[in-house]
N, C-alpha and C positions, 0 to 999 in steps of 0.2 A: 893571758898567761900569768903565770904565779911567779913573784919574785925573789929570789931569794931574803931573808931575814938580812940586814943590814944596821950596825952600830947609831944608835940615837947619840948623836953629839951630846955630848957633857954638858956645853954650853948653849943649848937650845932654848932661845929665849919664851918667855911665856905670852903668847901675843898680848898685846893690850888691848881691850875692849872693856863694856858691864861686866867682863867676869871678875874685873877685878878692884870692884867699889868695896877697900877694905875699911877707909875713913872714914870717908863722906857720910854711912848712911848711919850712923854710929846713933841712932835717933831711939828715944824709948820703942820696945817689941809692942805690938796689939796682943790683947791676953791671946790663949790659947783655945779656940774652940774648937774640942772632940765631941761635944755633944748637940748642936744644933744642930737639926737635919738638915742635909744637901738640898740648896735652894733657896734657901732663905735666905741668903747674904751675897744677893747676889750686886753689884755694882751698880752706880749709879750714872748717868751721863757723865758729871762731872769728874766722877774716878779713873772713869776707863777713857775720856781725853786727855786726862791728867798723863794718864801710863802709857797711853800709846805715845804720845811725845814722848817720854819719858826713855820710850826703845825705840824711836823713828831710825832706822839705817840710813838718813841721811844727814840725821845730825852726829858730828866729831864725837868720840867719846868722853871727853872734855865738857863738850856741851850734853851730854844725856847726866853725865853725873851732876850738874849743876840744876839741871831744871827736877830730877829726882831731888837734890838736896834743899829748893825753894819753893815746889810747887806741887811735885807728885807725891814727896813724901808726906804731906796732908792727910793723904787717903792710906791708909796702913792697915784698912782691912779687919780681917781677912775679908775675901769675896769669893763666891761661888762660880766656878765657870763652867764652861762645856767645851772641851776643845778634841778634837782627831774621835770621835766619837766616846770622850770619857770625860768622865765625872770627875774635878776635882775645887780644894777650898785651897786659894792663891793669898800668901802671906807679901808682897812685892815687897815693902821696904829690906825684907830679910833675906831675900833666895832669888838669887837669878834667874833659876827656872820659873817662879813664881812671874816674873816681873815679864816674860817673856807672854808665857800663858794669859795673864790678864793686858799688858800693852798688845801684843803681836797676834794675836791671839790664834798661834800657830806653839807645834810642839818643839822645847828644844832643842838643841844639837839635830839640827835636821839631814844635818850632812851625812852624820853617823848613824841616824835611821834608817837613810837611803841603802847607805852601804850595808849594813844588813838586816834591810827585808829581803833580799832574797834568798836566806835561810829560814822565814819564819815558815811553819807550817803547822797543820792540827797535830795535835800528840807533844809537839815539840818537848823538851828540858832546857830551860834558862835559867843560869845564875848572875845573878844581879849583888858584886859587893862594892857597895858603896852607894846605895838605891838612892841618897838624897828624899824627897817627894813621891817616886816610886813612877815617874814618868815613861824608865824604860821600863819598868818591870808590867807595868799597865798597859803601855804599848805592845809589847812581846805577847803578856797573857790575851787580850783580846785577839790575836793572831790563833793562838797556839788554840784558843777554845775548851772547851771543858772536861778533854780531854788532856790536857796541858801540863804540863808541872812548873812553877817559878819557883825560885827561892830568891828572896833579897834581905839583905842584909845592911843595918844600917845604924849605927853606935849611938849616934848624938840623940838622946833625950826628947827634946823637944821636935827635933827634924820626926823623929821614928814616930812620934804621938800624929806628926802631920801624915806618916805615910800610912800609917794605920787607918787614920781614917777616912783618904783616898783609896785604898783598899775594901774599904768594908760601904764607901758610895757606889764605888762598882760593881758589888753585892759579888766578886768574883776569887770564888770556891778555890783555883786553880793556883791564887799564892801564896805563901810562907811568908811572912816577915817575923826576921830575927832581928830583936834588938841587941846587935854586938857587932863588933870587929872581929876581922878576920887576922890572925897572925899564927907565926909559926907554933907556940905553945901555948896552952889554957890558961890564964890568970887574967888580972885586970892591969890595963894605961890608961896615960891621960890620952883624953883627947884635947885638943888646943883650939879655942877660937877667937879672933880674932874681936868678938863682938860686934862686926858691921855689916854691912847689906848686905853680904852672898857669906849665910853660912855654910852651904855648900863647900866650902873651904878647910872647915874645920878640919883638924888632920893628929894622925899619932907623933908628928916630927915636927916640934917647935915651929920649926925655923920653915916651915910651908904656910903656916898660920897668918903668916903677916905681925902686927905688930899685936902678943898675945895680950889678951884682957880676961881671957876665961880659959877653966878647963875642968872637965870632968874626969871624973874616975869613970873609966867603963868594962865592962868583960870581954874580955878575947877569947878566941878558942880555932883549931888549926881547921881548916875547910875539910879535909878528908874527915873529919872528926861529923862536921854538922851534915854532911854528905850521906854518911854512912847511917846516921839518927834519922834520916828522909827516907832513907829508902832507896836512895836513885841509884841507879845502874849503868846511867850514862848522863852524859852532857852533851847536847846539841852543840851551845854557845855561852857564850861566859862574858861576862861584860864586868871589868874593874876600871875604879877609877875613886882615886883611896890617899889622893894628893902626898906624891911621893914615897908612900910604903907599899908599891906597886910589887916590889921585888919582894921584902918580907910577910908580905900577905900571900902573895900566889905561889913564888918555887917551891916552897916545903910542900906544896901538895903535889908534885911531883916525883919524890920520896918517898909520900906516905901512902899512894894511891897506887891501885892496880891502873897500867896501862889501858884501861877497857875504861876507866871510866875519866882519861882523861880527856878533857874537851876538845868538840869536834873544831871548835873554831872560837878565838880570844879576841877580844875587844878590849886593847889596853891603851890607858892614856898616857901619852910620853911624854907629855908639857915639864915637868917636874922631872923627868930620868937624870937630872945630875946631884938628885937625892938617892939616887939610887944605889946600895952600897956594891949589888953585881948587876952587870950590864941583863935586864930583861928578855932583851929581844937576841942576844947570844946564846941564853943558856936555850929557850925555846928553840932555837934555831938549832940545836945540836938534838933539841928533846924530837926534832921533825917536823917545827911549823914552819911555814914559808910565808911572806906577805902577801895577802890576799885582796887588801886596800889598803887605802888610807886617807884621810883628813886633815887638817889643819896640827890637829892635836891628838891622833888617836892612831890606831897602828890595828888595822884585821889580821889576824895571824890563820890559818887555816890549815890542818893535818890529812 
C-alpha cells in the first residue's frame, strides 16, 4: 500500500559512512583517461585487495578511511571493471561509486536499485539528474533495451568526461548525456567541490560541498527546456540527487510542463532536505505523489 508523502525533518542527519571522505582523500587525481580502450586498465591483485579492504562492511568507517588514506590510496587507477553486466573505468581515490565498483565489486546504492527495478522495462523513459559515473543511468538503459530512452545529466567537467566514456564502453545508443545542471533558468553556476575522495559531492550550494577547494563555472538550463529538445513525451522515472538543490532543480518543471509529461515515478534524495528552500516531498505531494518506498537516504514518490 502507498503512503501518503510525509515532511523530511529539516534536521535529518546525513548518515556517516565512505560517502563522506571529504578530507582524507584530498591526494593528487590520476590523469584522465577517455582514450584508452576498455580493458586495458584493468587491476591488479595488489589494487583490488588494496580496495576491497578499503570497502570491507566490517570494518568502522573510521577504519576504511584510514586504510584508503595509507594503503589503497597507492592504487589511484583508473582501472577497468565489469560489474552487474557493464562496462565501466573505476577512478577510487575520487568517487565513491568508483571505490564501491572496484573494492565491492557490486553496484552502488543497491538498496535503491532494488526499489526500482520493478519499474524497469523495454521501451522504458529514464531521467537521470545528477548521473555522477552514469551507474544508474547504465543500470536503467541495459534494462530498458534498445528500445529505451535515458537522459542523464551531469555538470562537473571531469565526472561527465568519466561518464562519457562509460557510455560509449557500453557502445549503448539508448543514452543522452548532457554536460550541465539542471535549475530553474538557463544561464551558468558555480559548481562547488570540495577537492577530496567522493566528488560525487560536488554541488551548486556551497555550503553541501564540505570544506570548498574548487569550483567551476557550469551551464544550467530548466528540465522542461532539455525535455522538450529530446523529444520525450513522457517519463517513466526520474532519478535526482543534485546534493541539496533537489528543490530548485526539480519544481519549476512542474510549472513549465504539461501534466502528461510529468514523471511516472521520482527517485529523490533527502539527505541534504534542510537545504532545501521549499519542502520537496509537500509540494509533490499536493502535485499527487504518494510514497512509494524508501531507503536510508532516498524517498520513491510514485503518481
Amino acid at each position: 500500500m502507498k503512503k501518503p508523502v510525509t515532511k523530511v525533518p529539516a534536521n535529518r542527519p546525513r548518515p556517516r559512512s565512505d560517502r563522506q571522505a571529504h578530507d582524507d582523500m584530498a591526494t593528487p587525481r590520476p590523469p584522465l583517461d577517455t582514450t584508452t580502450p576498455f580493458g586495458r586498465r584493468r587491476p591488479g591483485i595488489a589494487a583490488t585487495a588494496a580496495w576491497r579492504l578499503a570497502t570491507a562492511g566490517l570494518l568502522s568507517p573510521s577504519a576504511r578511511r584510514l586504510v584508503r588514506k595509507r594503503l589503497a590510496g597507492r592504487f589511484s587507477g583508473p582501472f577497468d571493471v565489469q560489474v552487474a553486466g557493464l562496462k565501466l573505468r573505476a577512478y577510487p581515490t575520487e568517487n565513491r561509486d568508483d571505490r564501491v565498483l572496484l573494492g565491492r565489486a557490486t553496484m552502488p546504492e543497491p538498496a535503491e536499485l532494488a526499489l526500482i527495478a520493478p519499474r524497469f522495462g523495454p521501451g522504458m523513459v529514464f531521467v537521470d539528474i545528477g548521473a555522477n559515473v552514469g551507474t544508474y543511468a547504465l543500470f536503467v538503459a541495459k534494462a530498458a533495451g534498445p528500445s529505451g530512452r535515458v537522459l542523464a545529466f551531469e555538470p562537473h567537467p571531469r565526472t561527465f568526461a568519466k561518464l562519457a566514456f562509460n557510455v560509449a564502453a557500453n557502445d549503448n545508443g539508448a543514452i543522452v548525456a548532457r554536460n550541465l545542471a539542471i535549475a530553474e533558468t538557463a544561464g551558468t553556476m558555480t559548481l562547488h567541490s570540495d577537492g577530496g575522495g567522493n566528488i560525487g559531492h560536488a554541488s551548486l550550494l556551497a555550503e553541501a560541498a564540505g570544506t570548498v577547494r574548487a569550483g567551476h563555472e557550469v551551464a544550467v538550463r530548466p528540465l522542461a527546456a532539455e525535455i522538450a529538445d529530446q523529444g520525450l513525451t513522457r517519463i517513466d522515472l526520474l532519478k535526482i540527487d543534485v546534493e541539496g538543490f533537489e528543490d530548485r532543480a526539480l519544481l519549476p518543471f512542474f510549472d513549465q510542463a504539461e501534466p502528461s509529461l510529468w514523471p511516472a515515478a521520482i527517485l529523490i534524495e533527502t539527505v541534504l532536505s534542510r537545504l532545501w528552500r521549499t519542502d520537496c516531498l509537500a509540494v509533490l505531494a499536493h502535485r499527487g505523489y504518494v510514497v512509494a518506498g524508501e531507503t536510508a537516504e532516498n524517498v520513491l514518490l510514485a503518481r
